[in-house]
SERO-4910 file (N, C-alpha, C, O; in steps of 0.05 Angstrom, whole numbers):
BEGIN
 pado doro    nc1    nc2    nc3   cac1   cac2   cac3    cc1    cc2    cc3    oc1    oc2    oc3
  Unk    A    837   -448    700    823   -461    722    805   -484    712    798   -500    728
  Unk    A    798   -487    690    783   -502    673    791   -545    679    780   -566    688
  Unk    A    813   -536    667    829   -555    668    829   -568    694    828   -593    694
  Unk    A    829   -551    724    839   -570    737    814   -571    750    817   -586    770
  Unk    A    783   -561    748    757   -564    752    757   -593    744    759   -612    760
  Unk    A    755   -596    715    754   -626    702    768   -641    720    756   -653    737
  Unk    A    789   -642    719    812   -659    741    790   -669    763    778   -690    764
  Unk    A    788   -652    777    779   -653    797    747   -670    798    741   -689    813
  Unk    A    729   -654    774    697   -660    779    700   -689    769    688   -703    786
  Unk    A    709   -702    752    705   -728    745    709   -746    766    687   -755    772
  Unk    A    727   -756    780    727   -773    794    712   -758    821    712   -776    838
  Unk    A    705   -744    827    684   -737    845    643   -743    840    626   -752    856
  Unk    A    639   -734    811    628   -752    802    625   -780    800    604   -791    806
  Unk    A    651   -794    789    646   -824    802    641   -825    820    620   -839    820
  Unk    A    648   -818    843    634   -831    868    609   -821    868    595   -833    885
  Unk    A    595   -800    853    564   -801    858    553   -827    848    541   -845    860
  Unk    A    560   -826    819    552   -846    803    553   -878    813    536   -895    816
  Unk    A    582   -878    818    582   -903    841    561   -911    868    555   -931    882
  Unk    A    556   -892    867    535   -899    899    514   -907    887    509   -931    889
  Unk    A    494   -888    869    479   -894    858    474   -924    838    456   -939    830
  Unk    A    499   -923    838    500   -950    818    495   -976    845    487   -998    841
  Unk    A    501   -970    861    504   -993    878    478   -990    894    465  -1010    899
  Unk    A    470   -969    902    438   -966    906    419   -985    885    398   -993    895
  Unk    A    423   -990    866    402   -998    846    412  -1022    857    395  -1037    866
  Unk    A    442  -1031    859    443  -1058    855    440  -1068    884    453  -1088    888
  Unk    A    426  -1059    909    431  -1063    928    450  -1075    947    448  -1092    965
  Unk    A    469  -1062    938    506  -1055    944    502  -1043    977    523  -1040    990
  Unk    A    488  -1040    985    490  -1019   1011    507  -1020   1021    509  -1000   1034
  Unk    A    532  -1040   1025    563  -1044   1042    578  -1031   1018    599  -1020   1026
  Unk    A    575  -1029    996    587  -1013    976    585   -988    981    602   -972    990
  Unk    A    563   -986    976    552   -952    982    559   -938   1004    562   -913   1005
  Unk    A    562   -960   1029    573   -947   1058    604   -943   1047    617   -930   1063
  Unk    A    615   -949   1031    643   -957   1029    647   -927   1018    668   -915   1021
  Unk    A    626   -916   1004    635   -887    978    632   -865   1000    642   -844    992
  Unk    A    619   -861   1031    610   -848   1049    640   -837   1060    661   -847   1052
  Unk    A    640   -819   1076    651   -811   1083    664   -822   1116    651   -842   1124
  Unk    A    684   -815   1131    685   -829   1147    677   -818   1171    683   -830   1192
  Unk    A    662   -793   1169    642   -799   1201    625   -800   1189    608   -790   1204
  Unk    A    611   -807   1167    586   -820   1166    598   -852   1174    596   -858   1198
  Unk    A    606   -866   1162    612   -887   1161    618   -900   1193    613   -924   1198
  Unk    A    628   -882   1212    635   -880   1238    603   -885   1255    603   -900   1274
  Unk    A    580   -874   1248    565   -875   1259    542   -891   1244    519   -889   1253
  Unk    A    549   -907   1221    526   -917   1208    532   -943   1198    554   -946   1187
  Unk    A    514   -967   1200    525   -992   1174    514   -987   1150    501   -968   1141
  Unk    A    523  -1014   1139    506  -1017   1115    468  -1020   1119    451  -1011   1104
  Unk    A    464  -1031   1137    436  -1040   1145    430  -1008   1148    419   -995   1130
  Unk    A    436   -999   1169    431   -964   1168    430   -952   1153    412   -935   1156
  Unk    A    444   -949   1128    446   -944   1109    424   -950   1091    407   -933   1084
  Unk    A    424   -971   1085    392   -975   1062    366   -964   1079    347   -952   1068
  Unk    A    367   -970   1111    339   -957   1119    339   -934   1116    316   -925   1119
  Unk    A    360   -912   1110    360   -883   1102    355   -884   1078    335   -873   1070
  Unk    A    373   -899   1059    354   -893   1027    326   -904   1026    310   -891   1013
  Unk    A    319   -926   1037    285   -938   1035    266   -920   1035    245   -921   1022
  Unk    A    275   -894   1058    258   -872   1069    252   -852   1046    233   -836   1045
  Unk    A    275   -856   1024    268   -839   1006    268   -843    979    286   -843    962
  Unk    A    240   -847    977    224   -864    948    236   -859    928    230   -875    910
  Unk    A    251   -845    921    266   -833    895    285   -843    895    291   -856    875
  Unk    A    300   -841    913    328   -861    916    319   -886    909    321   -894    886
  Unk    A    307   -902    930    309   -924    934    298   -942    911    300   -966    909
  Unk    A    281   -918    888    271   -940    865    279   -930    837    271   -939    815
  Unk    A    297   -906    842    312   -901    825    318   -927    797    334   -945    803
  Unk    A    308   -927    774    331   -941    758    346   -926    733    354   -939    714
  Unk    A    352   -896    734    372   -886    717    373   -855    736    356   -846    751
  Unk    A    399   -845    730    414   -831    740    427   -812    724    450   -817    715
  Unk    A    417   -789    718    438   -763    696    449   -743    719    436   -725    730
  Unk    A    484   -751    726    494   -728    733    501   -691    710    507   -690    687
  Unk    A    496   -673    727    498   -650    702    511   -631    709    517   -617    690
  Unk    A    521   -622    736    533   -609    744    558   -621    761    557   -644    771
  Unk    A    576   -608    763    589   -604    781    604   -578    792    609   -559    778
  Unk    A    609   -581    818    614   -553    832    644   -547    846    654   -566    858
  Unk    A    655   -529    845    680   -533    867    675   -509    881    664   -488    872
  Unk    A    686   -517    910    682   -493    924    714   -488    945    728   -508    949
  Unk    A    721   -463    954    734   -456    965    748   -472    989    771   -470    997
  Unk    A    731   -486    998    739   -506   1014    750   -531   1007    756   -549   1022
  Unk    A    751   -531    986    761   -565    973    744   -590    962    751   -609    948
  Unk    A    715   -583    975    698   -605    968    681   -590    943    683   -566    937
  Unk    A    668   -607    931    651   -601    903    624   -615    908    621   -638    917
  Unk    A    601   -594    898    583   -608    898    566   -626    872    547   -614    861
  Unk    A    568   -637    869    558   -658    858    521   -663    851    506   -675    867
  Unk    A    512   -653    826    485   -654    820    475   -657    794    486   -647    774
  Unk    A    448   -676    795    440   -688    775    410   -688    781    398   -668    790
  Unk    A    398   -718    772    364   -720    774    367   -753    774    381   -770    763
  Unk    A    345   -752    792    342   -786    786    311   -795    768    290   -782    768
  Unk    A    317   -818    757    288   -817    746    275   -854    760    290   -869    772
  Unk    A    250   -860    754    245   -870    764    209   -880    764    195   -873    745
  Unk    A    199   -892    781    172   -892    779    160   -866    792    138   -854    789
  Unk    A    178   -863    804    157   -833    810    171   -806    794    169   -782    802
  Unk    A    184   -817    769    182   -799    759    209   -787    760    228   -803    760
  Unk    A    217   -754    759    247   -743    763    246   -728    797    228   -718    812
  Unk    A    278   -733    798    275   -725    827    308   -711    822    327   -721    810
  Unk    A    308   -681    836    343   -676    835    346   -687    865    335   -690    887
  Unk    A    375   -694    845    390   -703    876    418   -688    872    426   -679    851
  Unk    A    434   -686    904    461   -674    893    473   -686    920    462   -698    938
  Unk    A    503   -679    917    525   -694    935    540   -676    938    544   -658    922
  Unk    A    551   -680    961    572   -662    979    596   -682    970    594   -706    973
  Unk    A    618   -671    960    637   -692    962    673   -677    970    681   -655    962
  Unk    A    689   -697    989    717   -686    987    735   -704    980    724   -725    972
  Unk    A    759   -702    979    781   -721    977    795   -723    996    808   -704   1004
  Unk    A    797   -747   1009    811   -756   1032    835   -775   1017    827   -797   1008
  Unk    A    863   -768   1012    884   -788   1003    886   -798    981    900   -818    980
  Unk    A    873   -787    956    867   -789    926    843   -796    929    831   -783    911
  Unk    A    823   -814    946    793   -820    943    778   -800    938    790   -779    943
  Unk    A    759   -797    932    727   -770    934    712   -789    952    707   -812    944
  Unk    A    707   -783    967    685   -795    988    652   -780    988    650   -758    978
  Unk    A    638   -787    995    615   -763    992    604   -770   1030    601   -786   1048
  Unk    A    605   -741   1019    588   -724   1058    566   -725   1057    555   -736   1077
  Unk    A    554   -718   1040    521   -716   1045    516   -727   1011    530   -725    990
  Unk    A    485   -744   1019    466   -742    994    443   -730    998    434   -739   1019
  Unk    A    428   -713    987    405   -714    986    388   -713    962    398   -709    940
  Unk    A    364   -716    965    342   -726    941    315   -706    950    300   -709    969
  Unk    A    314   -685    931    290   -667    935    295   -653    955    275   -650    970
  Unk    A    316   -640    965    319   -628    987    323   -648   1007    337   -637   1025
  Unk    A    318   -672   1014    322   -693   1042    333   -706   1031    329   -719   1011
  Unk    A    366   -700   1056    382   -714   1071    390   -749   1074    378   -761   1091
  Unk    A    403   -759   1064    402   -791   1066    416   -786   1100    439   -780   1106
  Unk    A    396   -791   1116    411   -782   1144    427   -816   1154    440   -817   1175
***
């Protein structure tokens, strides 16, 4: 089972890493792009950064250590790390599935809250 965990957690990981990376670079049409598609269905990019703005950790994030990854029975894996930053370390983790070879991510959140 090892084997196909790896398979699986790395490029699910990228797309955490990817978001985050595009968060720093204020990518937000990127970052809408790594979302899932009913997020994406009900949100833009502009919507989007006003949900990370809300959350100081995200939004001023400048490094990122993913450390876990998760698989669960349902197909999606969750995805968790820490962000660091001026305020310091913050965990964050991701809901993520595969829609058609992509990993998309469902949820982020930072300290317990939701990038709604």
């Amino acid at each position: 089972a090892l084997p196909a965990f790896c398979a699986m957690s790395e490029p699910a990981s990228d797309a955490a890493t990817g978001f985050l990376s595009d968060v720093r670079d204020r990518s937000y049409s990127n970052a809408l792009a790594r979302m899932s598609s009913s997020y994406q269905s009900t949100h833009n990019a502009a919507q989007l950064q006003t949900a990370v703005e809300g959350l100081d950790s995200l939004e001023s994030h400048t490094f990122a250590m993913i450390t876990n990854a998760e698989s669960h029975d349902d197909g999606h894996l969750t995805v968790e790390g820490s962000l660091y930053g001026p305020d310091g370390e913050a965990p964050v983790a991701f809901e993520v599935s595969e829609v058609n070879g992509y990993w998309y991510i469902d949820l982020v959140a930072v300290g317990g809250r939701a990038v709604e």
